[in-house]
FIKOLZA-1660 file (N, C-alpha, C; in steps of 0.1 Angstrom, whole numbers, plus 5000, padded with zeros to 4 digits):
% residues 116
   i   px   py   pz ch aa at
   1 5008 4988 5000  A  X  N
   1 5000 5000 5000  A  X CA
   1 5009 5013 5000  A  X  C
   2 5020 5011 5010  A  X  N
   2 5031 5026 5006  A  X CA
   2 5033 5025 4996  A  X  C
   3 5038 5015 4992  A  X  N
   3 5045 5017 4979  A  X CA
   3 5039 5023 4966  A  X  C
   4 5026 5019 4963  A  X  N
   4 5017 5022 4957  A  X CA
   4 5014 5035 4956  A  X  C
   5 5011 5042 4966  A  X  N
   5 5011 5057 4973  A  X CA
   5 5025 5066 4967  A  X  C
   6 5036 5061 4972  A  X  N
   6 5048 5066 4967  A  X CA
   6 5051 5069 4951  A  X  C
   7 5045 5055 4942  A  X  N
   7 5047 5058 4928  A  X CA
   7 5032 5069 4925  A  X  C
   8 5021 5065 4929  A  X  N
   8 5013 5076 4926  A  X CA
   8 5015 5093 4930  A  X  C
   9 5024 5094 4939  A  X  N
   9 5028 5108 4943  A  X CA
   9 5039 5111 4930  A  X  C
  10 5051 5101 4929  A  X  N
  10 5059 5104 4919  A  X CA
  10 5055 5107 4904  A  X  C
  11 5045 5100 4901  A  X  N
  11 5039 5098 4884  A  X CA
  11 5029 5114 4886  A  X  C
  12 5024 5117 4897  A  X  N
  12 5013 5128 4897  A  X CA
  12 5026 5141 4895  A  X  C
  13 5035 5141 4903  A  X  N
  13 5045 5149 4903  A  X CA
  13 5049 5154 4888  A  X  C
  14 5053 5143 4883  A  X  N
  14 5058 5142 4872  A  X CA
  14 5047 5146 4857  A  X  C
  15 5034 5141 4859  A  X  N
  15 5027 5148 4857  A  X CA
  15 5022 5161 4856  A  X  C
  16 5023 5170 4868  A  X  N
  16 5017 5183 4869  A  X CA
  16 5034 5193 4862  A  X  C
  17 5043 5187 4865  A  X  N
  17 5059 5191 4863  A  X CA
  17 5057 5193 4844  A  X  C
  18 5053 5180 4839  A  X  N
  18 5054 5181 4826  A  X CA
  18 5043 5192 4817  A  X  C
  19 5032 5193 4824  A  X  N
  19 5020 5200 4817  A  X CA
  19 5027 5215 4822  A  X  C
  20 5033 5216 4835  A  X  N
  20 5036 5234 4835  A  X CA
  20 5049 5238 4825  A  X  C
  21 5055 5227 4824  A  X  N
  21 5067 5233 4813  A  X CA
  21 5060 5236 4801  A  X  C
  22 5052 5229 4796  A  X  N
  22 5042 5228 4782  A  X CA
  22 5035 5239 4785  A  X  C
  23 5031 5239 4795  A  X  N
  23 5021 5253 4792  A  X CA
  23 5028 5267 4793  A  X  C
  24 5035 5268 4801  A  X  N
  24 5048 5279 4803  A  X CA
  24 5057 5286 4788  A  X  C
  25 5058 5272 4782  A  X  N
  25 5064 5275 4766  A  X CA
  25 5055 5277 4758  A  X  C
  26 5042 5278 4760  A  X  N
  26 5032 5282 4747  A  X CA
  26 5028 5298 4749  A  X  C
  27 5019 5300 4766  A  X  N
  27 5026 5313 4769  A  X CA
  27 5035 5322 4769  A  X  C
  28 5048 5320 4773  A  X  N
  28 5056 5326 4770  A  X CA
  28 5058 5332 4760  A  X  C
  29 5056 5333 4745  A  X  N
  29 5060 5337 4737  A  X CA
  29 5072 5341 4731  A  X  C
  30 5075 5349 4717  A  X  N
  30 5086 5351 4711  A  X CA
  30 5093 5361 4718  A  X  C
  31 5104 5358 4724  A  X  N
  31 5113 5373 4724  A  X CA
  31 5123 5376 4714  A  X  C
  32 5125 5389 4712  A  X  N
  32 5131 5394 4700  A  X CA
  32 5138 5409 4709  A  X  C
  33 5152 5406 4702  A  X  N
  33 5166 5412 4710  A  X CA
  33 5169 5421 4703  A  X  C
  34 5166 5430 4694  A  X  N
  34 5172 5442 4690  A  X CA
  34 5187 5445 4692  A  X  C
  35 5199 5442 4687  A  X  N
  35 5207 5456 4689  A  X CA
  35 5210 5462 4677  A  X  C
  36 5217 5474 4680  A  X  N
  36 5221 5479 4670  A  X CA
  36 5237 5479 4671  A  X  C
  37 5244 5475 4664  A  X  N
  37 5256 5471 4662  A  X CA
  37 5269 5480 4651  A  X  C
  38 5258 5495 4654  A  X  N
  38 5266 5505 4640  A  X CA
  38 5271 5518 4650  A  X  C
  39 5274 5528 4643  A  X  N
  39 5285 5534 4652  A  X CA
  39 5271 5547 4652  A  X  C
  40 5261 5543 4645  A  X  N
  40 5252 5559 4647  A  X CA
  40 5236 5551 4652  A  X  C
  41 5229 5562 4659  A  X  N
  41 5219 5560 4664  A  X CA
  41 5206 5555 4650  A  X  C
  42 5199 5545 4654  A  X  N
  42 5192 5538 4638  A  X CA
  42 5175 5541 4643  A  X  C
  43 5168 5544 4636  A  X  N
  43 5149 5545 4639  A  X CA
  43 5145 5529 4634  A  X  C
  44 5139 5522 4642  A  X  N
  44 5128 5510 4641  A  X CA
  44 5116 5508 4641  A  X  C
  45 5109 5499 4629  A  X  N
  45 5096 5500 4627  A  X CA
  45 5095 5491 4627  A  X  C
  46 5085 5479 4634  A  X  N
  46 5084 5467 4631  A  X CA
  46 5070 5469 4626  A  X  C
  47 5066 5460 4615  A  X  N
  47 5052 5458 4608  A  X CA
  47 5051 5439 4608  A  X  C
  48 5037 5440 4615  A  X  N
  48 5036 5427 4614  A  X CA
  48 5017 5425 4612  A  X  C
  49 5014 5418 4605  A  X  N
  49 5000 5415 4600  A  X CA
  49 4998 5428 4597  A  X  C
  50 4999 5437 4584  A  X  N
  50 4995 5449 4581  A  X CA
  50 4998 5458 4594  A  X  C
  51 5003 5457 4601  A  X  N
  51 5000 5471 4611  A  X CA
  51 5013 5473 4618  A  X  C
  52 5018 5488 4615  A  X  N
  52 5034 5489 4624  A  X CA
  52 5036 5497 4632  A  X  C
  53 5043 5494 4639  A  X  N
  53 5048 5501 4651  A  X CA
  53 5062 5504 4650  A  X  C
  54 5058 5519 4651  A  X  N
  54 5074 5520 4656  A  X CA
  54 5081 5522 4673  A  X  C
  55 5093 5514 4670  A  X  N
  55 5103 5511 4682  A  X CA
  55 5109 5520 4685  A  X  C
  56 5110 5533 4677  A  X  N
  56 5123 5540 4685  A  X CA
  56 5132 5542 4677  A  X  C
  57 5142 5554 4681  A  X  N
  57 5155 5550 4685  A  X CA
  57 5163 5545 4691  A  X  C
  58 5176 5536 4684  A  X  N
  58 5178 5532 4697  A  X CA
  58 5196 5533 4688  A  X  C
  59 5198 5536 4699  A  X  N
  59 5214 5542 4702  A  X CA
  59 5223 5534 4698  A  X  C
  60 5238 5536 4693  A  X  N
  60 5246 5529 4686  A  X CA
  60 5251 5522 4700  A  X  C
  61 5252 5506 4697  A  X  N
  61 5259 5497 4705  A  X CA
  61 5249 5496 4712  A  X  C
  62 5234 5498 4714  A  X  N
  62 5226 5494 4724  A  X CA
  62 5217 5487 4717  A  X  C
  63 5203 5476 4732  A  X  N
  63 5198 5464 4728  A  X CA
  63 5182 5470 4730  A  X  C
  64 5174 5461 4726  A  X  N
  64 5161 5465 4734  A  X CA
  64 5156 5453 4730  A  X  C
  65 5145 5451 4736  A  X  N
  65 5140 5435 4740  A  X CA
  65 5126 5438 4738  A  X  C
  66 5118 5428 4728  A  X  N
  66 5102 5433 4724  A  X CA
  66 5103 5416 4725  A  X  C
  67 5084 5417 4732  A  X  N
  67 5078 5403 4733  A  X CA
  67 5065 5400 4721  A  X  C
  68 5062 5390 4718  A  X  N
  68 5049 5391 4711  A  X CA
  68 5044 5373 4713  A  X  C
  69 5031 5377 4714  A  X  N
  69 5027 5365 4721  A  X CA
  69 5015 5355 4708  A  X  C
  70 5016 5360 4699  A  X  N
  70 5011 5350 4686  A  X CA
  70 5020 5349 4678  A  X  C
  71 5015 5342 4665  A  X  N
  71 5020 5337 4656  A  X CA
  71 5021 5347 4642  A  X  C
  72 5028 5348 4635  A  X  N
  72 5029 5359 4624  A  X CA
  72 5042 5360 4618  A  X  C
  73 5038 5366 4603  A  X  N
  73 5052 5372 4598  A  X CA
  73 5056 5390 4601  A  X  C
  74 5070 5385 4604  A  X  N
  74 5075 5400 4608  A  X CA
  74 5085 5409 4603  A  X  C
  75 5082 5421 4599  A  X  N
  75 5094 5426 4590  A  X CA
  75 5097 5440 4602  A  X  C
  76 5115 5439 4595  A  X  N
  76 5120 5453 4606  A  X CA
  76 5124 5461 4597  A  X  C
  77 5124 5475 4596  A  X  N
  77 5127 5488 4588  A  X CA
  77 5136 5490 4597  A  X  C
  78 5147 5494 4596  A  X  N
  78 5155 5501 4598  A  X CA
  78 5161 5516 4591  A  X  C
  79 5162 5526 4598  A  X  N
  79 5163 5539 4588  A  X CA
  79 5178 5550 4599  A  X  C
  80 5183 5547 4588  A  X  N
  80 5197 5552 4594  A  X CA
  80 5197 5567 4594  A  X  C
  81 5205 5571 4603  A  X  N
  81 5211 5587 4603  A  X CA
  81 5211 5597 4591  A  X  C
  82 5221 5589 4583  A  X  N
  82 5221 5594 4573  A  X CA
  82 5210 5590 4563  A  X  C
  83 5199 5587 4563  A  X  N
  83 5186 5589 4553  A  X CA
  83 5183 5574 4546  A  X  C
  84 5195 5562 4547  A  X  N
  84 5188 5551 4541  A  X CA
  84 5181 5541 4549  A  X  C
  85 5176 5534 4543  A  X  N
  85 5163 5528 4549  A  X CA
  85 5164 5516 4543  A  X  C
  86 5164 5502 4554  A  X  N
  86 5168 5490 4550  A  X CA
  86 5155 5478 4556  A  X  C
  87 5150 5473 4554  A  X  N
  87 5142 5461 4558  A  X CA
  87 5146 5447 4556  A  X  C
  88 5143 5441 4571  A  X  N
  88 5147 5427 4570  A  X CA
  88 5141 5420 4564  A  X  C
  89 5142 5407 4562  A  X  N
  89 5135 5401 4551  A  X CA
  89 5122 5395 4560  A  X  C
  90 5112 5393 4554  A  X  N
  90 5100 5383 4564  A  X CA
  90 5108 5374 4577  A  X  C
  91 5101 5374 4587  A  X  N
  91 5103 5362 4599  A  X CA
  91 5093 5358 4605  A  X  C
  92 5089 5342 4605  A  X  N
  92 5077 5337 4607  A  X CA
  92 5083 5338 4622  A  X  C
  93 5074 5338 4635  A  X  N
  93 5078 5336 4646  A  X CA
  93 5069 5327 4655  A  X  C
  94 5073 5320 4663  A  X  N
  94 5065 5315 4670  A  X CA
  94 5066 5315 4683  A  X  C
  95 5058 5306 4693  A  X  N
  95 5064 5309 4706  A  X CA
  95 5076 5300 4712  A  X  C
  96 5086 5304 4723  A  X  N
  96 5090 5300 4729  A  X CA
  96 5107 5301 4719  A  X  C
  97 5107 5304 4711  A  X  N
  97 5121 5310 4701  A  X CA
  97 5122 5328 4708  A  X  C
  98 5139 5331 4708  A  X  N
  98 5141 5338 4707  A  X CA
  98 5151 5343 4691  A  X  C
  99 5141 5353 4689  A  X  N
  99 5151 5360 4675  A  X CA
  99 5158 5371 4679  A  X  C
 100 5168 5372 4670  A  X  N
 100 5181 5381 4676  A  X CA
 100 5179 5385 4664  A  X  C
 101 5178 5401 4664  A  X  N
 101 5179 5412 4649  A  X CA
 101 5191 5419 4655  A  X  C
 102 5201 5420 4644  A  X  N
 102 5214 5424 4644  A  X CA
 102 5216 5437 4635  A  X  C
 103 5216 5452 4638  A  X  N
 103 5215 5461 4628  A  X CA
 103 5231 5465 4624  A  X  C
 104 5234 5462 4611  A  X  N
 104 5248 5468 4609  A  X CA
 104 5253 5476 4595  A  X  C
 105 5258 5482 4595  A  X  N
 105 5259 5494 4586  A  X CA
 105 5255 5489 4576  A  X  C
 106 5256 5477 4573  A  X  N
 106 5251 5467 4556  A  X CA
 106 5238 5463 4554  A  X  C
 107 5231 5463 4566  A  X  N
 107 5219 5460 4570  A  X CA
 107 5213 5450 4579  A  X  C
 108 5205 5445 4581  A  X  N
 108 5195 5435 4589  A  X CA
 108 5201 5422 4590  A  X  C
 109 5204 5417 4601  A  X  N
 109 5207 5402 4602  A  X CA
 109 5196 5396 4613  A  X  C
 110 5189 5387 4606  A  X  N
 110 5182 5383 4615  A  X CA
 110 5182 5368 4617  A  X  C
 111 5188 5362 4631  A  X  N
 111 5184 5347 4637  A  X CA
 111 5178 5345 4641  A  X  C
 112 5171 5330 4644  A  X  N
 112 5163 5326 4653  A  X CA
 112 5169 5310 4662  A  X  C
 113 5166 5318 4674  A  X  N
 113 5171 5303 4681  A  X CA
 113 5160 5297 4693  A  X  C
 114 5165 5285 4697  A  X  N
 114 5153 5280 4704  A  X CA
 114 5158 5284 4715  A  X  C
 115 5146 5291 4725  A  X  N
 115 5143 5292 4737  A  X CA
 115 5143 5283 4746  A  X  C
 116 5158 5279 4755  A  X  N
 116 5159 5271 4765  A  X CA
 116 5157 5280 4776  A  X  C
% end
């Protein structure tokens, strides 16, 4: 009868353990790491499902961190100091990946890695 008791506490454990990691990674969503990696301050526009937002300024050598919690394609404008204007190519995103956009004087680098 302990014993029985003992694996039912373990399997329930193991249980509730596995459905909160699963649920935790669907909520969570995508994070996306911004930096800018050029020696002058860059303006950001992200447009995603027809509609954009702009991000800002954001300062040479600095990061900024955006979350989004669906599914979609995503494109980044970037628009330099000096007047040119570069966009990343599409990025499908989903949850529980983090994408890293890399701004450099040649333009947009965008990865995606999995979210440990």
């Amino acid at each position: 009868m302990r014993m029985s008791r003992l694996i039912f506490a373990t399997l329930l454990v193991l249980v509730i353990s596995t459905t909160f990691v699963f649920v935790k990674g669907i909520y969570r969503g995508t994070s996306f790491q911004i930096s800018n990696s050029t020696s002058q301050a860059v303006s950001v526009t992200v447009t995603r499902r027809d509609k954009s937002r702009d991000l800002g300024t954001i300062e040479a050598g600095s990061r900024i961190s955006l979350m989004a919690r669906d599914e979609a394609l995503m494109v980044f404008a970037v628009r330099y100091a000096d007047g040119r204007e570069i966009e990343s190519q599409p990025i499908y995103f989903t949850s529980g990946v983090v994408v890293n956009i890399s701004i450099t004087q040649d333009g947009v680098d965008v990865k995606r890695d999995i979210d440990t």
